[in-house]
C-alpha positions as CSV (number, residue, x, y, z in Angstrom):
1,X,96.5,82.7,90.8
2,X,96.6,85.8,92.9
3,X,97.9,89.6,93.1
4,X,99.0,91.0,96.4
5,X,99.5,94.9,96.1
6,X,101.1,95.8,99.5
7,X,101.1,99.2,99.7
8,X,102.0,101.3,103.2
9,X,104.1,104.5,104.5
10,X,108.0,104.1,104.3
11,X,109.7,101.3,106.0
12,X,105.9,99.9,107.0
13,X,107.4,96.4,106.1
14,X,106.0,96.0,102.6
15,X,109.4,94.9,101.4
16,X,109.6,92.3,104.6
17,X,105.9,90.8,103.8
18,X,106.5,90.6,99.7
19,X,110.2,88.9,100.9
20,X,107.7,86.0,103.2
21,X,105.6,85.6,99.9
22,X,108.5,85.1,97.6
23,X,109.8,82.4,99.5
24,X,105.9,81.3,99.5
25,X,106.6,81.4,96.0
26,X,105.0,84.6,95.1
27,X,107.0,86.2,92.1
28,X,108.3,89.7,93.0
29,X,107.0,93.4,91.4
30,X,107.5,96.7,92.5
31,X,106.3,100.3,91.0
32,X,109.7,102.1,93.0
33,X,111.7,99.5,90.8
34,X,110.1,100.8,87.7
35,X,111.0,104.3,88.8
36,X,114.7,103.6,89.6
37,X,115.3,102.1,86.4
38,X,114.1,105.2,84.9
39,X,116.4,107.2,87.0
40,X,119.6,104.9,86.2
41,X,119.1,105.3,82.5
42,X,119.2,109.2,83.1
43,X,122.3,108.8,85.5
44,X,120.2,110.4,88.1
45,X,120.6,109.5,91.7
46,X,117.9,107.6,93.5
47,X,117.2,109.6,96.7
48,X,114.3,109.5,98.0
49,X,113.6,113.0,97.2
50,X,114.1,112.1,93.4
51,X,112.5,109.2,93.5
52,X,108.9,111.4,94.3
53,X,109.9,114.1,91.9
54,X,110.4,112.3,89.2
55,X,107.7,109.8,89.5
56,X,105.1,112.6,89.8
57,X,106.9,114.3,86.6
58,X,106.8,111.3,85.0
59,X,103.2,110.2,86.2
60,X,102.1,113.5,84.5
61,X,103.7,113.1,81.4
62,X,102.8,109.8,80.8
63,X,99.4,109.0,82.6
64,X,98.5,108.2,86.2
65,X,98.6,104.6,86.2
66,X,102.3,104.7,84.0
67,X,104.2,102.7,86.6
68,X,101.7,99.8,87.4
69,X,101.3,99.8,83.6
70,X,105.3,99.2,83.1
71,X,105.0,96.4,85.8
72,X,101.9,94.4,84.3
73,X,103.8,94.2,81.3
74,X,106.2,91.8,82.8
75,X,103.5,90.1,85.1
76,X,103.5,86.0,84.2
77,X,99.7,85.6,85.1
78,X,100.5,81.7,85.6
79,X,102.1,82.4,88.8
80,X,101.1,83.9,92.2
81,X,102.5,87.9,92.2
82,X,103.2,90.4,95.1
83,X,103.7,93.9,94.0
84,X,104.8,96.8,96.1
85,X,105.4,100.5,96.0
86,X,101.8,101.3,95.1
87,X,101.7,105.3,95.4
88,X,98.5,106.4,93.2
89,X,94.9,105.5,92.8
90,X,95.7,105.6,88.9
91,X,97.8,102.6,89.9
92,X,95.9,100.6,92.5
93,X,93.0,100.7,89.3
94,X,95.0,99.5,86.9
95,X,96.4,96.9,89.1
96,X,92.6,95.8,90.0
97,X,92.2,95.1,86.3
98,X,94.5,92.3,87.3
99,X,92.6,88.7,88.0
100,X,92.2,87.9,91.8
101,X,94.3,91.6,93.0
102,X,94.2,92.1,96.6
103,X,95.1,94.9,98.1
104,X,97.2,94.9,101.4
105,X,98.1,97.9,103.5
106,X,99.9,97.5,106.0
107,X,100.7,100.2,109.1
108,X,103.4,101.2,111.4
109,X,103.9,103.8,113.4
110,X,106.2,107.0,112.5
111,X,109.1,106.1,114.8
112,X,109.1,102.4,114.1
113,X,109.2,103.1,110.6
114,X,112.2,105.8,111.0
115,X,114.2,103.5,113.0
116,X,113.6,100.8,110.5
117,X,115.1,103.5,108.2
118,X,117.8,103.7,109.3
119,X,118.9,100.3,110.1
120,X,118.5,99.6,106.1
121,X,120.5,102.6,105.4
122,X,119.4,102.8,101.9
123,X,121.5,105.8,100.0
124,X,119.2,108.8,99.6
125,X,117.1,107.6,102.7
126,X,116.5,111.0,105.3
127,X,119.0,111.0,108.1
128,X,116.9,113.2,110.6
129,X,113.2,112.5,112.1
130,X,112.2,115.6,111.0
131,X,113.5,115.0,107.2
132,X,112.0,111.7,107.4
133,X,108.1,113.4,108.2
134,X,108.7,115.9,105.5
135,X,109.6,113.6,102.9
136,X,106.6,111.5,104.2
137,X,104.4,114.6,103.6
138,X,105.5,115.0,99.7
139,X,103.3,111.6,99.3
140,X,100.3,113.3,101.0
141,X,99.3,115.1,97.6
142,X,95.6,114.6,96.2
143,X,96.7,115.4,93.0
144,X,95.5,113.0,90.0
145,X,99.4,112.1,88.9
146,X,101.0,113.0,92.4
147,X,101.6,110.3,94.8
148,X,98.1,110.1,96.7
149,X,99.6,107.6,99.6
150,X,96.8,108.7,101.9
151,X,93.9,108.0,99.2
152,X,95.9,104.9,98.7
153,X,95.9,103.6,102.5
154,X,91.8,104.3,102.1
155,X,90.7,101.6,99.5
156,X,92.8,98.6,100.8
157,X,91.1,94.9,101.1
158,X,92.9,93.9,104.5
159,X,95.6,95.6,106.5
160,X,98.1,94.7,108.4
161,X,99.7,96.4,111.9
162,X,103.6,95.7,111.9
163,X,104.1,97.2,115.4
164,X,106.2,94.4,117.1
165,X,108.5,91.4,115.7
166,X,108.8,89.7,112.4
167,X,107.7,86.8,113.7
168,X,104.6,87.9,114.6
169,X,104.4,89.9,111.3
170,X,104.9,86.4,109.6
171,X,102.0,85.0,111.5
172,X,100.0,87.8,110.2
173,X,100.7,87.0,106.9
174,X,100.0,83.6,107.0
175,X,96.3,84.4,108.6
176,X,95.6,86.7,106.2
177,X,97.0,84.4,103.4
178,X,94.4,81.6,104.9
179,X,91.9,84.2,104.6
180,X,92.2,85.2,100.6
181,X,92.5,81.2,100.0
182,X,88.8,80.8,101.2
């Protein structure tokens, strides 16, 4: 078996990519998942906004690697996993501790990304370029239980550009799924 973290800045494509493995029969995790669960329970509304507030809050309160901790609990180790939403170096450690974890970043540039945004249209998501690069900058923290996206994109195993069409995306993938099988 094998893990595939995907981690990346928002609307990189790590969604798209951990989509391709699912229906290459990868089973499905995500850290943001955890956190929006959290935020349902509490009837508080998923904006993006929240979503790094009160993962940092609850990060603090709770450890560092808190989130990947919730999803290994529900990993089945008999089958191949991707999980996405990988934020923390807490959580990329704990998620090593997994057997066979790879982690993929993958990169896009700002505007891409934005437009990408806004063709999902996800509620909370920033309607402005500039809100977009703010919001961006609230996952630039070094802090120990703050999201450390840029420490994150640093300790990757492969990466991935996702500059020009899925279908090129998808070839990517399946080179670099060639490449962890040897």
């Amino acid at each position: 078996m094998v893990f595939i973290g995907i981690t990346g800045k928002n609307c990189a494509g790590k969604d798209t990519i951990a989509a391709y493995l699912v229906k290459k029969g990868f089973v499905y995790y995500s850290l943001s998942d955890a956190i929006r669960e959290i935020l349902k329970e509490r009837q508080i509304a998923p904006t993006r906004e929240n979503l790094i507030f009160y993962a940092n809050k609850l990060r603090e309160e709770n450890g560092a690697n808190f989130f990947a901790k919730k999803v290994v609990e529900k990993i089945d180790l008999t089958k191949n996993g991707v999980i996405v939403s990988i934020r923390n170096l807490a959580e990329v450690n704990e998620l090593k501790k997994l057997p066979n974890f790879i982690l993929l970043i993958v990169e896009s540039e700002p505007h891409l990304r934005f437009e990408r945004m806004k063709k999902r249209a996800r509620d909370g998501d920033p309607k402005t370029f500039e809100e977009f690069i703010r919001l961006e900058k609230m996952e630039e923290n070094n802090s120990p239980t703050s999201q450390q996206l840029l420490e994150v994109l640093k300790v990757g195993d492969f990466y991935i550009s996702n500059n020009t069409t899925i279908e090129e995306l998808h070839y990517k993938i399946d080179k670099f799924l060639e490449k962890i099988k040897k």
